[in-house]
Biopython code that builds the backbone (N, CA, C, O; Angstrom):
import numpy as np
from Bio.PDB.StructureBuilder import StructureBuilder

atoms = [
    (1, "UNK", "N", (48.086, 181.014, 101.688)),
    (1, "UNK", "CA", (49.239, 181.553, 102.386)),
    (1, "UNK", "C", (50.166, 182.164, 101.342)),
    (1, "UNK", "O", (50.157, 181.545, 100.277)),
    (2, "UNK", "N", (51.164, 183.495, 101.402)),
    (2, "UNK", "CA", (51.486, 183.768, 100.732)),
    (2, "UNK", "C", (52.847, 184.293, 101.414)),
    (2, "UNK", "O", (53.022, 184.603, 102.593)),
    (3, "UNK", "N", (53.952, 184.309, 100.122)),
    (3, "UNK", "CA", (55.176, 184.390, 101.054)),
    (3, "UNK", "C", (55.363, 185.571, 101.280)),
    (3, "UNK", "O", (54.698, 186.001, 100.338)),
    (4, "UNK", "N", (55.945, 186.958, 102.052)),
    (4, "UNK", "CA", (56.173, 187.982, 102.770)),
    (4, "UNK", "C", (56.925, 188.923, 102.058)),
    (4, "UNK", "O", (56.746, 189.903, 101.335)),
    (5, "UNK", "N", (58.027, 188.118, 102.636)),
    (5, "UNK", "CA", (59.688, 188.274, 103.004)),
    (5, "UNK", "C", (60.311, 187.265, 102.752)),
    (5, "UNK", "O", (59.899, 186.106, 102.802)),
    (6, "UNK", "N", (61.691, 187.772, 102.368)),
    (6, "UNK", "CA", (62.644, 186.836, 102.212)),
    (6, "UNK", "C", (64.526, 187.420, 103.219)),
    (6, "UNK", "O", (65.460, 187.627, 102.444)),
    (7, "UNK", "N", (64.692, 187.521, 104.081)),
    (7, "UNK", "CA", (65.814, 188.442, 104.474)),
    (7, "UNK", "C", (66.603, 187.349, 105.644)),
    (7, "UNK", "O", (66.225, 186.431, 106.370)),
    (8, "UNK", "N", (68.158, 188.174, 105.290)),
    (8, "UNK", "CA", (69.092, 187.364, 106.127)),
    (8, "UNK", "C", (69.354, 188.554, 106.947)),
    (8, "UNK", "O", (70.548, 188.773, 107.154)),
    (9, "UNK", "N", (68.430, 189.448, 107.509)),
    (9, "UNK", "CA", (68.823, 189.980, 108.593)),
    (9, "UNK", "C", (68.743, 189.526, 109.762)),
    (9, "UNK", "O", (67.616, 189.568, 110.256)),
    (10, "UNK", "N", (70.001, 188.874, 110.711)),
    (10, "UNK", "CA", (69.744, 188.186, 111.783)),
    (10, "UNK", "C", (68.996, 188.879, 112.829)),
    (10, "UNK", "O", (68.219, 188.165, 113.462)),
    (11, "UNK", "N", (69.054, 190.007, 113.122)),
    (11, "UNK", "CA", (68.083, 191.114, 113.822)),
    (11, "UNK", "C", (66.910, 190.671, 113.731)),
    (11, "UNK", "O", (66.363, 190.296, 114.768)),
    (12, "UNK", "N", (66.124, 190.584, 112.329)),
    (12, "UNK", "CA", (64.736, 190.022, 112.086)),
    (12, "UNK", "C", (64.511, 188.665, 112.805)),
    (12, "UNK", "O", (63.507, 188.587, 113.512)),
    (13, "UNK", "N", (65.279, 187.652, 112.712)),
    (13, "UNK", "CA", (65.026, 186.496, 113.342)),
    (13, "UNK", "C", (65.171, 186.263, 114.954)),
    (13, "UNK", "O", (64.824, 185.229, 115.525)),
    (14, "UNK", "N", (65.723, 187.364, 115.561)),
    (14, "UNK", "CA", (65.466, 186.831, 117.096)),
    (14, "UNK", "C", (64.576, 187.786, 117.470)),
    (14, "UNK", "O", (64.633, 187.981, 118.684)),
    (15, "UNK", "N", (63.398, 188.777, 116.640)),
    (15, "UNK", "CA", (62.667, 189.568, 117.283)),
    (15, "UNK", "C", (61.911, 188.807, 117.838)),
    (15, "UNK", "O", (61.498, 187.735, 117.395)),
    (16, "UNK", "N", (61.560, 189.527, 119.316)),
    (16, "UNK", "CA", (60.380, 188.742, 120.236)),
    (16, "UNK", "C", (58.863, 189.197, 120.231)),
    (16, "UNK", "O", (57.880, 188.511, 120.509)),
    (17, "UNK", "N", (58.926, 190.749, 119.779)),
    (17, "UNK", "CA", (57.806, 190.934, 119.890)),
    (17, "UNK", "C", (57.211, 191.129, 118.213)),
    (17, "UNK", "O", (57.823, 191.788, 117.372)),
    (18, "UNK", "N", (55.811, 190.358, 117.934)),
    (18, "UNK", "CA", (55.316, 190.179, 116.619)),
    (18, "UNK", "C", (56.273, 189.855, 115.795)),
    (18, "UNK", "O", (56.433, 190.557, 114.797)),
    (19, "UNK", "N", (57.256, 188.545, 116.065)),
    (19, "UNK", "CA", (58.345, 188.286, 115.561)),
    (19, "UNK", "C", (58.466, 186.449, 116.097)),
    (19, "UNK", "O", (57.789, 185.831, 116.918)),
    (20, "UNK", "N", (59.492, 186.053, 115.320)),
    (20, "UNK", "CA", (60.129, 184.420, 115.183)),
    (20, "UNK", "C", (60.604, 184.218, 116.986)),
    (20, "UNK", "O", (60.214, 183.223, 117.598)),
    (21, "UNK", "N", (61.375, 185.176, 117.594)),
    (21, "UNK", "CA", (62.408, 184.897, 118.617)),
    (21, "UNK", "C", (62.579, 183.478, 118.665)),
    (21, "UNK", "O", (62.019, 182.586, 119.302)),
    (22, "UNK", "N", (63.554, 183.509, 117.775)),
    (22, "UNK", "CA", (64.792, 182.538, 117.417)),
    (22, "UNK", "C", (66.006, 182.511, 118.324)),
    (22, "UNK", "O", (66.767, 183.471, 118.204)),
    (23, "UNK", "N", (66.322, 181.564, 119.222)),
    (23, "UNK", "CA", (67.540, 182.039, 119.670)),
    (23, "UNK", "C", (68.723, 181.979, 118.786)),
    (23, "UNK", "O", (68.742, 181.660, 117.598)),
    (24, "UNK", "N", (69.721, 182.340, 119.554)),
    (24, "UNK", "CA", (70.864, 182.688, 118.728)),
    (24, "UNK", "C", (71.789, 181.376, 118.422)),
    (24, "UNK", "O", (72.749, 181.459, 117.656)),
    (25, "UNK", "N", (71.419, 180.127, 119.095)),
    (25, "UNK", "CA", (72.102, 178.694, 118.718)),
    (25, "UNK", "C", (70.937, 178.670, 117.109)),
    (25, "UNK", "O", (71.449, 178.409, 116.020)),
    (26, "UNK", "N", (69.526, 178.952, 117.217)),
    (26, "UNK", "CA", (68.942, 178.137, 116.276)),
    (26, "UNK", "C", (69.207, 179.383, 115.191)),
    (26, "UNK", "O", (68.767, 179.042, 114.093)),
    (27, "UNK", "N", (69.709, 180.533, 115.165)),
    (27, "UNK", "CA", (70.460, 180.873, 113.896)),
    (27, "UNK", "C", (71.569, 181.217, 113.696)),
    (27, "UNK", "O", (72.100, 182.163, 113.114)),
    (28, "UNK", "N", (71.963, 180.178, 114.349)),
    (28, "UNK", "CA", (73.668, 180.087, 114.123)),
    (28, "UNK", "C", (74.188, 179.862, 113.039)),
    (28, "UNK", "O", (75.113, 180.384, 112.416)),
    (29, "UNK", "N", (72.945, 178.330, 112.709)),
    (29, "UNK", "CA", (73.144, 178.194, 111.269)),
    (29, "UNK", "C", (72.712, 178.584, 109.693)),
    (29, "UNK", "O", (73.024, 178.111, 108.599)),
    (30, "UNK", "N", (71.774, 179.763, 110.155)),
    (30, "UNK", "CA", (70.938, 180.304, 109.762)),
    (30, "UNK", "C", (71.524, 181.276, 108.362)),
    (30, "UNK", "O", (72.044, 182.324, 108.745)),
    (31, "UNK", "N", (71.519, 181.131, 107.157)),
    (31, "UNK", "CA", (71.336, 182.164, 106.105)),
    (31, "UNK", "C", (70.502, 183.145, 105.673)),
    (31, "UNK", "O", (70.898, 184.252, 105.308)),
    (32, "UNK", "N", (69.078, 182.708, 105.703)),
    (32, "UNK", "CA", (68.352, 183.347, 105.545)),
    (32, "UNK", "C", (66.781, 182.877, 106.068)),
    (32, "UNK", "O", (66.665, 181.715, 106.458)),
    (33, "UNK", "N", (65.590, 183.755, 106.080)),
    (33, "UNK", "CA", (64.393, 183.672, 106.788)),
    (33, "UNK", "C", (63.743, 183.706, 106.369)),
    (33, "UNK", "O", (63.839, 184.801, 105.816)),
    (34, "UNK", "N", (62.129, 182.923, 105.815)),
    (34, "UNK", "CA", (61.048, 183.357, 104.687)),
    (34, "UNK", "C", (60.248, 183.564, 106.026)),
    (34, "UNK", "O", (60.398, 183.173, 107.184)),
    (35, "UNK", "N", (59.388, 184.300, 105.406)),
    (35, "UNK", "CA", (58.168, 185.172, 106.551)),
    (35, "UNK", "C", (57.352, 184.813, 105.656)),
    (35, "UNK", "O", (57.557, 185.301, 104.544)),
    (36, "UNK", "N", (55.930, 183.670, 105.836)),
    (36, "UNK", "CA", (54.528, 183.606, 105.164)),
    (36, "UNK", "C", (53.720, 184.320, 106.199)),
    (36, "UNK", "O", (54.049, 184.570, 107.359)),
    (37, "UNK", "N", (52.463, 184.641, 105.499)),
    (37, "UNK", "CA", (51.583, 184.730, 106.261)),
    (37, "UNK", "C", (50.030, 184.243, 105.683)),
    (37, "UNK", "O", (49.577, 184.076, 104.550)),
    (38, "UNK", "N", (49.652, 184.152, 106.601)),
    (38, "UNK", "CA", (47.718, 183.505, 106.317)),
    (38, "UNK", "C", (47.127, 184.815, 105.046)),
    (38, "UNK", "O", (47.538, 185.934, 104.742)),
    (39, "UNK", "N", (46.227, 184.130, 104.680)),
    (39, "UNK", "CA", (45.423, 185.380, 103.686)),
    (39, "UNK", "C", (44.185, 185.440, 104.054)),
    (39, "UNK", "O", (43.729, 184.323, 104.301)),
    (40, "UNK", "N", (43.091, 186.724, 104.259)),
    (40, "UNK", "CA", (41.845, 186.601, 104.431)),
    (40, "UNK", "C", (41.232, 185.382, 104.403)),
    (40, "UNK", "O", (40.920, 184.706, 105.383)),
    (41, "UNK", "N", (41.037, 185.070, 103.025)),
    (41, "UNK", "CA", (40.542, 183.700, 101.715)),
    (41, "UNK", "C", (41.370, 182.705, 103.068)),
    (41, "UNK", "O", (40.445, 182.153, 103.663)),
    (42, "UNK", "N", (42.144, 182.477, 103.444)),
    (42, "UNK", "CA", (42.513, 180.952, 104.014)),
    (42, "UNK", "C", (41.487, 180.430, 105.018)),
    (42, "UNK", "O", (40.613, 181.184, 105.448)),
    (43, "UNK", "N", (41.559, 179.425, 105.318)),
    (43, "UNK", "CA", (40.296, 178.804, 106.384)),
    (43, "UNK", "C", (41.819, 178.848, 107.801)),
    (43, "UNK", "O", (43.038, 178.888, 107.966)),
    (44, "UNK", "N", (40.467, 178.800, 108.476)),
    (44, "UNK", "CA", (41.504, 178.880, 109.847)),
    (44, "UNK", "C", (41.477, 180.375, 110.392)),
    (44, "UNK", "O", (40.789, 181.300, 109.962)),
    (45, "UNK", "N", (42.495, 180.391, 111.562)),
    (45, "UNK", "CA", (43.032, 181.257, 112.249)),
    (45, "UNK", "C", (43.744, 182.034, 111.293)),
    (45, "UNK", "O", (43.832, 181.531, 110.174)),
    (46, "UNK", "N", (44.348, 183.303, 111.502)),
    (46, "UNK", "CA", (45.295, 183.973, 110.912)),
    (46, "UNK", "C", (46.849, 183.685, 111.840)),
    (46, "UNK", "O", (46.971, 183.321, 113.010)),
    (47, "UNK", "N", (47.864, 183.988, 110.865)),
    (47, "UNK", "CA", (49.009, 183.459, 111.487)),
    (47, "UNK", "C", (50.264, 183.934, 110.185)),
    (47, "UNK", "O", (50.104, 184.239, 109.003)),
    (48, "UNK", "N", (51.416, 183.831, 110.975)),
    (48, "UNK", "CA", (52.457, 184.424, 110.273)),
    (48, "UNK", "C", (53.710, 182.927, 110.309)),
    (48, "UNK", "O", (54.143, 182.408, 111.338)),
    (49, "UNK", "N", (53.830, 182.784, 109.804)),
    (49, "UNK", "CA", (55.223, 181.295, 109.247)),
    (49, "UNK", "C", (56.301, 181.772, 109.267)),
    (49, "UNK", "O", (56.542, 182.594, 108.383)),
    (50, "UNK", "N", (57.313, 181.475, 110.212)),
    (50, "UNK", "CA", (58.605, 181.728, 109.727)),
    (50, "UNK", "C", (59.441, 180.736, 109.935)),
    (50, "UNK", "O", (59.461, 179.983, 110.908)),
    (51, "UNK", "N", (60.534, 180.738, 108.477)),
    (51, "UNK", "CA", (60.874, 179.569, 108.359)),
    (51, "UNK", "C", (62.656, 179.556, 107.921)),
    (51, "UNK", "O", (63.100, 179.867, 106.816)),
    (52, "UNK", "N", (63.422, 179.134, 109.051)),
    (52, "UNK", "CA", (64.638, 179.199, 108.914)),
    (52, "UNK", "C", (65.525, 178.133, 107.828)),
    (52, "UNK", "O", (65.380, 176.923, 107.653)),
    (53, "UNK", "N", (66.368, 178.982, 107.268)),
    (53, "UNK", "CA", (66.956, 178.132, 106.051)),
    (53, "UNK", "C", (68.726, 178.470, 106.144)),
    (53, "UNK", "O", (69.437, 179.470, 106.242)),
    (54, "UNK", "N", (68.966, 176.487, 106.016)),
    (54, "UNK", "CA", (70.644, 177.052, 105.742)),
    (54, "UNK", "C", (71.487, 177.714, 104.267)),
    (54, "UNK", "O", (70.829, 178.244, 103.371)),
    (55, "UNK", "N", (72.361, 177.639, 104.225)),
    (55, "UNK", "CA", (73.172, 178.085, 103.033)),
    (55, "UNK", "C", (72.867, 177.470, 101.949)),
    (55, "UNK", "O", (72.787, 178.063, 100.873)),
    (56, "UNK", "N", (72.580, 175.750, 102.138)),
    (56, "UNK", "CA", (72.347, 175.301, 101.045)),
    (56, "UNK", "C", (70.685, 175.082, 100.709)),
    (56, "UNK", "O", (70.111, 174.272, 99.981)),
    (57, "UNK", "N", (70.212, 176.123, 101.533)),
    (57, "UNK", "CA", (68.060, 176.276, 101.256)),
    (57, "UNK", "C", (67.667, 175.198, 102.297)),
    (57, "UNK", "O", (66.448, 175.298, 102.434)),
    (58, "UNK", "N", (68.186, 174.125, 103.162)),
    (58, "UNK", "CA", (67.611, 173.320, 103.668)),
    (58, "UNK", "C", (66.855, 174.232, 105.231)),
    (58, "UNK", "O", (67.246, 175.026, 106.087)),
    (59, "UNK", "N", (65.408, 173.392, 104.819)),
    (59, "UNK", "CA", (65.160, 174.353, 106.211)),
    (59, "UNK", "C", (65.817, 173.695, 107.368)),
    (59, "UNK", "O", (66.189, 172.536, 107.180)),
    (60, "UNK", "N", (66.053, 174.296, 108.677)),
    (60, "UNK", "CA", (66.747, 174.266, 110.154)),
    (60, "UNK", "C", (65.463, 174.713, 111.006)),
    (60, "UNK", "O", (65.473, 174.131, 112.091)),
    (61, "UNK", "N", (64.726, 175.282, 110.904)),
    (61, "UNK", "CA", (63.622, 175.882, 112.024)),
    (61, "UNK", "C", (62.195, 176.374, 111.076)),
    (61, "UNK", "O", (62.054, 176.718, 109.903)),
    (62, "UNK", "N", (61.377, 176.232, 112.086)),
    (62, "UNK", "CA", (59.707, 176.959, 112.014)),
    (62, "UNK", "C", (59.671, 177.151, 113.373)),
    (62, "UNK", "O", (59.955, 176.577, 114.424)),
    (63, "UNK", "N", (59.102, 178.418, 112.850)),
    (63, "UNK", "CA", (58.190, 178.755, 113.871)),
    (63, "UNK", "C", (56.630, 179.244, 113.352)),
    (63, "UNK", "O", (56.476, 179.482, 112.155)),
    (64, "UNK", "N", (55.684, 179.359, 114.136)),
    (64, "UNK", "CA", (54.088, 180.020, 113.524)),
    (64, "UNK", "C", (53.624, 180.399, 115.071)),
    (64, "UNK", "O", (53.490, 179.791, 116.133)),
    (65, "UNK", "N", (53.409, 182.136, 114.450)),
    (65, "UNK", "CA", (52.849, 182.768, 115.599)),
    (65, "UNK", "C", (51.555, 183.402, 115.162)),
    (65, "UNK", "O", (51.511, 184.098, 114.148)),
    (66, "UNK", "N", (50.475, 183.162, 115.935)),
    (66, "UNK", "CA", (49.419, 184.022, 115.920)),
    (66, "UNK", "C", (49.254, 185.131, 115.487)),
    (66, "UNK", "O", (49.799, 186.023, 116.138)),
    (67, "UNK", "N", (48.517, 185.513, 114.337)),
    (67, "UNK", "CA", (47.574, 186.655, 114.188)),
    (67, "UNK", "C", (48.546, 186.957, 112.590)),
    (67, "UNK", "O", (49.122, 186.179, 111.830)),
    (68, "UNK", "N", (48.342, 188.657, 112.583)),
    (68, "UNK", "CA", (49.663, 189.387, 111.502)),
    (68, "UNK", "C", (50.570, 189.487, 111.798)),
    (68, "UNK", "O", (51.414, 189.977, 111.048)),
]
sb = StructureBuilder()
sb.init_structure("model")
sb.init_model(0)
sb.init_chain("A")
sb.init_seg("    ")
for serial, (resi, resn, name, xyz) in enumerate(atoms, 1):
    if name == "N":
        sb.init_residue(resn, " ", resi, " ")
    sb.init_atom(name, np.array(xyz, "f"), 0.0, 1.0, " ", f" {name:<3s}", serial, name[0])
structure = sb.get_structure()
């Protein structure tokens, strides 16, 4: 798995489509967003990680959606 992205664009975090849709309570507290995703090489399904973080780096949310 390898990490993406790194962005505090709140826009990015409530996208619904091929996206986190985060509601807007769960990034309320939200600073910033890492986006992983699966690699060829990984065993398993393919899949994308996103992973909500507060001000002080603690994560607040995951989500993992199917595919790229």
């Amino acid at each position: 798995m390898h990490l993406i992205e790194t962005t505090s664009n709140r826009d990015r975090m409530t996208t619904k489509v091929f996206g986190p849709a985060f509601t807007e309570l769960e990034i309320h507290n939200a600073a910033e967003m890492e986006v992983w995703g699966s690699s060829i090489t990984d065993d398993g399904p393919d899949f994308c990680l996103f992973i909500l973080k507060d001000a002080s780096g603690l994560e607040i949310g995951r989500k993992r959606v199917s595919g790229y």
